[in-house]
N, C-alpha and C positions, 0 to 999 in steps of 0.2 A: 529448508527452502524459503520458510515465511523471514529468516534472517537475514539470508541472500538478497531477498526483495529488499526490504526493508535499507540492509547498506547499499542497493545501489540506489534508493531511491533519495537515501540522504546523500549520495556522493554526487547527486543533481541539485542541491541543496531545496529538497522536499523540506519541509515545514512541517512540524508537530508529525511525524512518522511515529503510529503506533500501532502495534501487535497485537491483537488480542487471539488467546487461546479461546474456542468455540467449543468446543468438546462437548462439553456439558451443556450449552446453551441451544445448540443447534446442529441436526443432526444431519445438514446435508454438505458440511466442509469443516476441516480440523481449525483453520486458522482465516483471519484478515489481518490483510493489513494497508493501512488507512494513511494517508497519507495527502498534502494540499503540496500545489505549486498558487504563484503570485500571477503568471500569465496561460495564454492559452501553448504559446510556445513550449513555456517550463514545462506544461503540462504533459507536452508531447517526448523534450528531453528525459525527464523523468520514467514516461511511457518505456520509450527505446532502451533506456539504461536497466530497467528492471527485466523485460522481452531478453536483451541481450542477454544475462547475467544468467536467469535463468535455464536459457537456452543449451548453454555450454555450463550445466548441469543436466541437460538431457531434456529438460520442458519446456513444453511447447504447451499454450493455453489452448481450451477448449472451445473454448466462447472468448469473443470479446464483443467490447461494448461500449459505446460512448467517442469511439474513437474521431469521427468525424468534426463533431462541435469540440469538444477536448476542456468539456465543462464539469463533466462525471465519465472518467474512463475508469472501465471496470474489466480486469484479466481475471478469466475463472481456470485456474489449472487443476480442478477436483479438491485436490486438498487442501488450495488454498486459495482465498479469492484475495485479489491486490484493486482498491479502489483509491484512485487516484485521481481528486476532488480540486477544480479551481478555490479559493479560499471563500469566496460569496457562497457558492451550495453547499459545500463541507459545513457550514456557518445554519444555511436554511434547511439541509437535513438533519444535520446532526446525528448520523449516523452512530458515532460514539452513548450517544443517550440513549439510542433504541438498543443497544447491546452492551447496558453498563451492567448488566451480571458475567457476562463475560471477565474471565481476568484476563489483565494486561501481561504480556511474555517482556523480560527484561532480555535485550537485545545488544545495546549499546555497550562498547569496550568502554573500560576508561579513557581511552585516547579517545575515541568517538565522541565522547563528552568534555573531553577540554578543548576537541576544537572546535567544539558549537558553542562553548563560550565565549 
């Protein structure tokens, strides 16, 4: 599911999309996955395309958050939390730092990565 998220949030062309495995680091979700858009709009495309993809895998989030200002929107489906950061807060939280013992889940096809180059 945390890979699901993750392709559709790069198929909205999300920005620095990463996964981290939680397991070990924190015991109240398996995985994030972190993710920046450039505007408030992206932010919202992004939103939809991950909600969708999901969905028609069966999940529906528990909580959401952020949704209104579309500055830090945060989808909690239990197992997995998808935060999905304008690039200025992604930047001011650093969210990545506060959970750099976490490891990162390699996600990406080959092709996934030669069309981001």
């Amino acid at each position: 599911m945390a890979i699901a998220a993750a392709r559709a949030a790069s198929g909205k062309k999300a920005r620095d999309v990463l996964v981290l495995d939680m397991r070990e680091v924190f015991t109240l979700t398996d995985y994030f996955v972190i993710c920046s858009g450039n505007t408030d709009r992206q932010v919202g495309s992004i939103l939809e395309a991950v909600e969708e993809n999901l969905a028609e895998r069966g999940a529906k989030p528990v909580r959401r958050e952020g949704e209104e200002h579309r500055r830090w929107v945060l989808l909690d489906y239990i197992d997995i939390v998808v935060h999905i950061f304008r690039e200025e807060e992604r930047r001011y939280y650093e969210i990545e730092r506060l959970w750099k013992d976490a490891p990162a889940v390699e996600w990406e096809s080959d092709q996934d990565k030669a069309k981001s180059l």
